[in-house]
Every structure is written in structure tokens, then in C-alpha cells.
N, C-alpha and C positions, 0 to 999 in steps of 0.2 A: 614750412607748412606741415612736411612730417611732423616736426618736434612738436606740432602744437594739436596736432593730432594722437598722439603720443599720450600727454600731457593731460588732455581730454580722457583718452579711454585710463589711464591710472586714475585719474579723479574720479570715475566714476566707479572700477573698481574699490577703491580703499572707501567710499562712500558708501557701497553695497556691504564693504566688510562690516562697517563700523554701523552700520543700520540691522545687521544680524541678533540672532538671542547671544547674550554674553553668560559667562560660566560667572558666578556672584563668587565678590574675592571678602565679602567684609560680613560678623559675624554668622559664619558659618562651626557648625560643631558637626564633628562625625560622632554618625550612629553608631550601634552596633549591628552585627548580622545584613544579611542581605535583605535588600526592599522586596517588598510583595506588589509580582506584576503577574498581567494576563495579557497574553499569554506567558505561562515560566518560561522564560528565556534567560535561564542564569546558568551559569558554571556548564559551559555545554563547547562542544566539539563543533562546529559549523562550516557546511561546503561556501569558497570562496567567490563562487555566483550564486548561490542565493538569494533569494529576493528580500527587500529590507525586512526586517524583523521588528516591526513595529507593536508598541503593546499599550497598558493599560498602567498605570499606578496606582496601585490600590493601597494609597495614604492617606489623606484627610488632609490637604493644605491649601492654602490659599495660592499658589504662584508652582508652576515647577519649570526645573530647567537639568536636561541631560546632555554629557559628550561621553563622544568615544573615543578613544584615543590609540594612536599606534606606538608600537616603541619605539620608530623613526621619530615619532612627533607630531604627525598628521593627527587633526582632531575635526570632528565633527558636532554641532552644538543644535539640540533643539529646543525650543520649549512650547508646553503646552501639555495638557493630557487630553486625549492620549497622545504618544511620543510617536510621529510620523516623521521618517528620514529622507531627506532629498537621494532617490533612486540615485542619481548620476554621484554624487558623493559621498552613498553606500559604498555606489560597487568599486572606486578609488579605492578605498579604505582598504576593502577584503582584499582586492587586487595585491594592494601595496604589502599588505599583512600577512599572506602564505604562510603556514606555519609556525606561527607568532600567534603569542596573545594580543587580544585588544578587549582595552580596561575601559571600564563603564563608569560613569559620577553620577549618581542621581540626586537632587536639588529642589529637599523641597520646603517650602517657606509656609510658615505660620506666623501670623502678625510679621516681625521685626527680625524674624531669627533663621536663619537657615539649616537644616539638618541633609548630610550628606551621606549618602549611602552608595557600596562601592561594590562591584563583584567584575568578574571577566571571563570572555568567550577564547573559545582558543580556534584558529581559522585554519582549518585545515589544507595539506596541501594539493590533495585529490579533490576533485571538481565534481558536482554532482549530476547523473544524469537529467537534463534539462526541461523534461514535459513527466508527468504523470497520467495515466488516464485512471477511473474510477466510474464505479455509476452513481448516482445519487438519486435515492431510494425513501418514501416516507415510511412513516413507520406503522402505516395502518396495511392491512392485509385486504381490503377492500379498494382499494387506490392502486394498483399494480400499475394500471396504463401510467400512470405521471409519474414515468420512470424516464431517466438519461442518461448515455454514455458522454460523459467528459472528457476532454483533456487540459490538464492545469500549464503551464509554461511558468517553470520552479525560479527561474531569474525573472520572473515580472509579476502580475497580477492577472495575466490575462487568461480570460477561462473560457473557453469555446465545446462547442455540442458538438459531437462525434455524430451521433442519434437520435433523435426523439421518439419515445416508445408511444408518445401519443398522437404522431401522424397518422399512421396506420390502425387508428383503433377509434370505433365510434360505440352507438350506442347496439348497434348490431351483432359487432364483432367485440371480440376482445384479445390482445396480446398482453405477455407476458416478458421481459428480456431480459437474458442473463448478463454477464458481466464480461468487461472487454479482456482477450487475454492477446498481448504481441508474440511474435516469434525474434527469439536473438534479440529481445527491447526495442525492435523495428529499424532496424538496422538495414534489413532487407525487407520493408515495406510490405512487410507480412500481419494477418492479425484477423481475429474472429470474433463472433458471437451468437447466443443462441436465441432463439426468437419458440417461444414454446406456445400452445393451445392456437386459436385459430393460423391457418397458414405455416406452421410451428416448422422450421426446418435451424440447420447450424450455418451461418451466414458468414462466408469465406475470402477475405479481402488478400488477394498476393498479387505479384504479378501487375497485369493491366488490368485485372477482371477481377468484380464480385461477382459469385454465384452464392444458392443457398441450394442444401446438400440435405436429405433425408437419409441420417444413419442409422435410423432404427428398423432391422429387417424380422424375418419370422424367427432366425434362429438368434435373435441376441436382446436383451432384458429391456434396454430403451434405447431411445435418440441417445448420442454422446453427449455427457454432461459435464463433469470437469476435465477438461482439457492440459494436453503437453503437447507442443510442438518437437518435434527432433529439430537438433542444433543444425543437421546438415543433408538430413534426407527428407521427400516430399514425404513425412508420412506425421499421423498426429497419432497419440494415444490420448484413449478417452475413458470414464468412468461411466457404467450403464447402470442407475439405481432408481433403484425402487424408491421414494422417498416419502416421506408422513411425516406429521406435523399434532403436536401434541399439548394443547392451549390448558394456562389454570388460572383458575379464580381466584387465586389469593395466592400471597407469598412471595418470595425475590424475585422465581423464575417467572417469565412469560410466558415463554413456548421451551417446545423442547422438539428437536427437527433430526430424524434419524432416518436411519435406511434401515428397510423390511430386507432387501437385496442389493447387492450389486455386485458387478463382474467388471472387467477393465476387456477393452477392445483396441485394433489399431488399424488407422485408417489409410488407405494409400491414394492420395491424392492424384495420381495419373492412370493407374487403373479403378480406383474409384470404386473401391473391395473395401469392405473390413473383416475381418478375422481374430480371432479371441486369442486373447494374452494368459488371460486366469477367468476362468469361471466354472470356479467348485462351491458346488451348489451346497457345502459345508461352510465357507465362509464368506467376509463381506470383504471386498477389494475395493479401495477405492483413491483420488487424489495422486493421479499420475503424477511423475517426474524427471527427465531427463537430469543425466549428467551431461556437462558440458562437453565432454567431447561424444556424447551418443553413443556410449559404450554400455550403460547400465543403464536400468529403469528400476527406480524408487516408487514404493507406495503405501498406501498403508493398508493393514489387514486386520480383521478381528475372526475369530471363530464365535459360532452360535453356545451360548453353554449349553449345560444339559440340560434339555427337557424345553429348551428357547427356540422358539420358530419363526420363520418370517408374518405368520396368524397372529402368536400371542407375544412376540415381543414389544409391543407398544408399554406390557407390562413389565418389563423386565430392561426396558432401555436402556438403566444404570446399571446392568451387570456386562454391557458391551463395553469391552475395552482393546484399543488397536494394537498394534506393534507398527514396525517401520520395515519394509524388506528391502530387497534389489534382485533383480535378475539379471544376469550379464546377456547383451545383445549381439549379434554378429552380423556388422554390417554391410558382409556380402551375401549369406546366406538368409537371413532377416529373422533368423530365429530365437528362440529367448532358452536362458538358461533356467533349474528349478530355480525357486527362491533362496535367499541367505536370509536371515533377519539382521538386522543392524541397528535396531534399538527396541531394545527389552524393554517394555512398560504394563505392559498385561500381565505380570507376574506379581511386579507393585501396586498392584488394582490403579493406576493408572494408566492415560490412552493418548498415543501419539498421532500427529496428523499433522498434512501438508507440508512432505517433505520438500525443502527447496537446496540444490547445492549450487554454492559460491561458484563463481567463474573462474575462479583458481582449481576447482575441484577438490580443494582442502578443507573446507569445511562444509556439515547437515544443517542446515538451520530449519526448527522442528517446532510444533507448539504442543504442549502436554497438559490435559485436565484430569481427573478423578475418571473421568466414563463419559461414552456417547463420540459421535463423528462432528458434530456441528459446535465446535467446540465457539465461536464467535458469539455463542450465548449463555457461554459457562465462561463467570466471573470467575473464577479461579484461573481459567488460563491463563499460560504463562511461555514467551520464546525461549528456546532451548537451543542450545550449539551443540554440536559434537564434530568433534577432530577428528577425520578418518583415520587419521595416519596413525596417530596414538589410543584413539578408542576413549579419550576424556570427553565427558557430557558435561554440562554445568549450563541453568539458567543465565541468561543475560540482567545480570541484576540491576547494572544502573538501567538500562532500557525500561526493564517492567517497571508494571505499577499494583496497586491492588483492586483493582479490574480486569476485564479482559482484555487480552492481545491475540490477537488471529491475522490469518490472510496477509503473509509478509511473501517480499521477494528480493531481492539481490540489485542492487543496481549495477550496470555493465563491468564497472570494475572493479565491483566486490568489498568497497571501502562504504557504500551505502546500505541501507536497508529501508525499506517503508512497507507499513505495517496498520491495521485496523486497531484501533482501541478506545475503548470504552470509559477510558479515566475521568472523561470530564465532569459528565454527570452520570455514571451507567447505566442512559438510556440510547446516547445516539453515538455513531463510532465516527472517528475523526480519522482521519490519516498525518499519522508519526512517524518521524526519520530518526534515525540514530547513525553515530559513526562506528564500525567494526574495521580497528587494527589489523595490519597483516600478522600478527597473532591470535585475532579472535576476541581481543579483548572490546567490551560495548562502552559506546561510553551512554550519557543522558540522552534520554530520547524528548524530541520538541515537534511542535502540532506544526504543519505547514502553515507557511506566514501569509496571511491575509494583510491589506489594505488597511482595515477596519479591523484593528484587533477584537473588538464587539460581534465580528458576522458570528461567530459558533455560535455565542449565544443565542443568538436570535435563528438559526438557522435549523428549522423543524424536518431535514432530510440525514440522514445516512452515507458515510462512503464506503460503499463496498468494494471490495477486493482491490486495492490501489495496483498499480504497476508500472515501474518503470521503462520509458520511451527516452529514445536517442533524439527525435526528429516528433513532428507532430503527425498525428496519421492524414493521407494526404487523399483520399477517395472523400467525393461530395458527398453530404446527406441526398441528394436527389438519386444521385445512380444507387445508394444503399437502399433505399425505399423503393426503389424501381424491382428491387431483386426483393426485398425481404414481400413484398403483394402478388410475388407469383410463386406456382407452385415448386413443391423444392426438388429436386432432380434427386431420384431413391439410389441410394448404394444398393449392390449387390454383395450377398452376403459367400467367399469363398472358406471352406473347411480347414 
């Protein structure tokens, strides 16, 4: 009875096998050069849970058929366009493949004849971290409320609402919401956001408890705006700016989005103080950042030129250019050291912003454009590395593209990055990963993998500021709305 039970499940095995898309062995010709797909998913470095990487063939054939293969031998076959992979005998593959290439066939048939085209992914052996969060944002400026905090889950498809900015907003009221930032990639189930114009306060998830925190007091410029978590103490640094927005009628650019002001503040979350880091009323400070062990704070700074003021520089917004500092910190005494600068860019009339350091502490990862703070809408932006230890800068060259790149951040152990960019069409920003060597080196950077390699196309939102999560954030949308409809509990401002 076993044996014939047996006997049964092989039969129905090899019948499933033999009922599969098969690889075409008979008049087949290879191409030249690699196939054209959407998403590019070619010659790239890829985390070994990753979710499938399914794309588009942008050929013209009557029939297609693709595998991947390991260099055990393990092969996977699909066919069809677009090329969707069975999840479960993705993630074998990657599994099996750590570190090794796995080589791609693509197969495609016209009339009678097959044309084969061939490239490969190399599978990395560090593992990516697993959730993403972002907002996604339209691109009209009258539409604010049909805003959300996301979070993506990078080994599957599954995409869930952190927030929805248009529960709490009718036709009365109206809300604004900034973008989600964790503490440590939520490791310690920490993580914030800001909630601006009606009810407007900074909405504080740790612990067992959200609350929502008014940090704009008499003596400091605004509410906190872009935010840093300390790696190991309750305290945040924040940026307080003044911000304006500067729209054209014609020509590449849009908008053009700068600060009149700003000064950097730091917050202490158990006495519930803020007190000023930098605010010389000579320059613009802004885009706080820890180093991983909470020893330094990075950020970036421009001075006013001559004759520029916080009145008339709407005029003059291109001759604002940043540099990148650090203050050394001391984390018994809580005090900040002057600044150092640590990357020179306002000399070469260009402007550095949003310094982020690796979890190693060994590398700046930095974005540089011609002039201006809000570089996510300056096409020329571009990420930038530099090596503390040696003091060498050098763009990440396979990463970029000839659009923009902004709003990147480190994944927990520093082999990842993801990043905004604008390549697709340079109207809506996508979120792109790339792999960085423990040398620094980048390799190609690729668009997170969707389902439907078609959604970007069709998908009329924005992702802003992505960020890497360990775990998914774990506070309901009910208790966050609970807190962000009542009023936000005021810091007090200490000298």
C-alpha cells in the first residue's frame, strides 16, 4: 500500500514536471547584447530574500520562454510576458545561490525561429533588510490630504498603511504629513512623524505609547522638521526651517523648494526640553545625522552670501550652496563640540545634503547638486561616498543615473542602500536599491520589485523618503489617529 502510494505521488510529480513551460532546444540562434526589459533587472548585485523580480520583455515575439539557472544546476522556467516567477522556487534559488552568479535565457520566438538572449545577476551573500516604509504622495499640491505612510515587506509583495492622512481630514479641516523616519531601522520599535497645519504637532511611536509633541516654542524657528534619532540616547535632533516654495511656468524645473531659515534643535524625550544645537542667525543648518555610535552629529550648512537674506532670497536661491559639518558630542555631558566641515562643496559652487553614515562608521553617503537644499528636484543630483578614514569622495557611478537621486539611507548592515530617484520618467520618484561593498564600491542600482512589473507605469504617486525597517511597525492605525485628533502636548523650551 505504501509502495503504491508512493508510486502515485511520483506519477503525479514527473506529470506536473512534464506539464511545466519547457526551455526550446530546436532552432534556437543567439543574439547579441542583453534583452531589453522593464524593469532593468540585468547585470546587478541582488539581496538573497528579495522578492521575485519579475519584469516585462520589451521584444516583439510571438511566444517567450525564460530560466534561471544556478551553477549547481537548479533551474527555474517561465513563460509568458510578462515573466512572473513562482515565489516558493524564487527564493530556493537565491537561497541555494549565496554569492554565485545565476544566469538568465531569454527565449523569444518569431514565426518558426527562436532568438536567445543571455545576461546574469550575481546573489549576494548579505541579506536585505526586510520591510521598507515610504509615503506615497501625488504630485499635485492641492491633494496634500491623499497622503500615506507605508510599509513595503522586500521578500513578498505585501504593502500595508502605517497611516492614512485622509482619516483625519475633511472638508473643514485640513492635514498635512511628513514622512516616516525609524529609530536604529526599528529594531527597538521606535519611529515618528510629523502631522503639520490643523492639529499639526510631531507624532512619537516608542515604547508602549504614542503621543504627539509640540516642539515649536517662543524661542526656536519652528516645529522639528527633519529629524535624527540618537542610536542610544532618548533624545532626537531636529531641523527648524523656515521653508518657501517657488513654482515656474515653463522650463525642466517645477518648483524650486528652499529655506528662508533654519537652525538645528535637540529634543529630550523624558524631560521633554529642546534646546539649540546651531542657530546662527548667519547661516542655514539643516538635515541632521547621527553617527552610529552617537559620538558625532553631521549636517549640512550654507551661509547667506553678500547682500542674501532670509526677505530676498527667493531671488538668489541658486547662489545657496551647502557644505557637510560634524560636531563631536559628549554623551555624558550632552554637549556639542564647534563644527569641522567634512565635505567641501560650496567652494566648487556646488551643495551637499543629507548626510547619512554607514553602520560601520566608515563610510558618508551624501547627495551633491550645483545649489539649493531640496536637491530631490534638482535633476542633476547625484549620491556621493566618502571614506572618513582616507578623506576619498567619488560619486557612485553604477548607482546613478541621469536624473535625480535623493533621500537615501543605509540598511542595518550597511551592504544596502535605498534611495529616491527620478530615472524613470523625471516626473515621479521610485524607490532604488543598490549593493555597497565593504570597500564602498556601488554596484547597479534596481527599482523595487513589484507583482506587476507594469504598476510604476500606471502608478500616478511619489515615494518619498524610503527607509529601511528590520520588522514591520507594529502600533494600530486606530491608536495613531487617536493621538494625532488631539492636541499635541508643548515642549518647553531650556537655554
Amino acid at each position: 500500500m505504501i509502495y503504491r502510494f508512493l508510486a502515485i505521488i511520483l506519477g503525479v510529480a514527473i506529470l506536473t514536471a512534464c506539464g511545466g513551460p519547457k526551455v526550446p532546444t530546436g532552432n534556437v540562434t543567439d543574439a547579441e547584447g542583453r534583452p531589453s526589459v522593464f524593469p532593468d533587472y540585468t547585470d546587478l548585485v541582488i539581496p538573497p530574500n528579495i522578492a521575485p523580480m519579475n519584469f516585462e520583455i520589451l521584444i516583439p515575439g510571438d511566444e517567450y520562454v525564460v530560466s534561471v539557472s544556478s551553477s549547481e544546476g537548479s533551474r527555474i522556467v517561465a513563460s509568458g510576458n510578462p515573466v512572473q516567477w513562482d515565489a516558493d522556487d524564487w527564493r530556493s534559488l537565491l537561497e541555494s545561490s549565496k554569492g554565485k552568479e545565476i544566469k538568465y535565457e531569454v527565449y523569444v520566438r518569431n514565426g518558426d525561429a527562436w532568438s536567445r538572449y543571455r545576461f546574469s545577476n550575481k546573489v549576494a551573500e548579505e541579506e536585505i533588510d526586510p520591510y521598507i516604509s515610504y509615503r506615497l504622495i501625488e504630485p499635485s499640491y492641492v491633494q496634500y490630504s491623499a497622503i500615506t505612510l507605508n510599509q513595503r515587506d522586500l521578500t513578498s509583495f505585501d504593502e500595508t498603511v502605517i497611516f492614512n492622512n485622509a482619516a483625519p481630514c475633511d472638508e473643514r479641516r485640513g492635514q498635512c504629513m511628513n514622512c516616516h523616519v525609524p529609530r536604529n531601522h526599528y529594531r527597538d520599535k521606535a519611529s515618528m512623524f510629523h502631522i503639520r497645519m490643523n492639529n499639526g504637532g510631531t507624532v512619537i511611536m516608542a515604547g508602549d505609547s504614542v503621543v504627539k509633541v509640540n516642539l515649536k516654542t517662543d524661542s526656536t524657528l519652528s516645529a522639528g522638521v527633519y529629524p535624527a534619532w540618537h542610536p542610544t540616547l532618548d533624545l532626537i535632533a531636529y531641523s527648524t526651517n523656515d521653508t518657501s516654495q517657488k513654482f515656474f511656468d515653463f522650463g525642466e524645473s517645477k518648483v524650486e523648494v528652499f529655506d528662508r531659515s533654519s537652525d538645528l534643535i535637540l529634543y529630550d524625550m523624558i524631560s521633554h526640553e529642546v534646546r539649540n544645537i546651531a542657530n546662527d542667525s548667519t547661516l542655514l543648518e539643516t538635515f541632521p545625522a547621527w553617527s552610529p555610535d552617537g559620538r558625532k552629529l553631521y549636517y549640512s550648512v550654507a551661509r547667506y552670501p553678500e547682500g542674501v537674506t532670509p526677505e530676498n532670497l527667493p531671488d538668489y536661491y541658486k547662489d545657496i550652496r551647502y557644505d557637510i559639518v560634524s560636531r563631536d558630542f559628549d554623551l555624558n555631558t550632552r554637549k556639542f563640540s564647534e563644527p569641522d566641515t567634512v565635505v567641501y562643496a560650496s567652494d566648487a559652487e556646488e551643495s551637499a545634503l543629507l548626510p547619512r553614515i554607514s553602520p560601520d562608521g566608515k563610510y558618508l553617503l551624501y547627495c551633491k547638486a550645483p545649489f539649493g537644499t531640496f536637491h530631490i528636484w534638482h535633476k542633476e543630483s547625484d549620491l556621493w561616498l566618502k571614506d572618513l578614514a582616507t578623506g576619498e569622495e567619488r560619486p557612485l557611478s553604477c548607482a546613478n543615473s541621469d536624473d535625480t537621486e535623493s533621500y537615501h539611507t543605509w540598511s542595518s548592515n550597511g551592504r544596502w542602500i535605498v534611495f529616491s530617484s527620478r530615472r524613470d520618467d523625471g516626473s515621479y520618484t521610485r524607490p532604488y536599491i543598490a549593493y555597497v561593498d565593504a570597500q564602498g564600491h556601488d554596484s547597479k542600482a534596481f527599482v523595487v520589485p513589484q507583482e506587476d512589473p507594469a504598476y510604476y507605469r500606471e502608478l500616478m504617486k511619489s515615494y518619498n523618503v524610503p527607509e529601511f525597517l528590520v520588522a514591520p511597525v507594529s502600533f494600530s492605525r486606530s491608536d495613531i489617529l487617536r493621538q494625532v485628533n488631539k492636541e499635541a502636548r508643548p515642549a518647553s523650551f531650556r537655554p
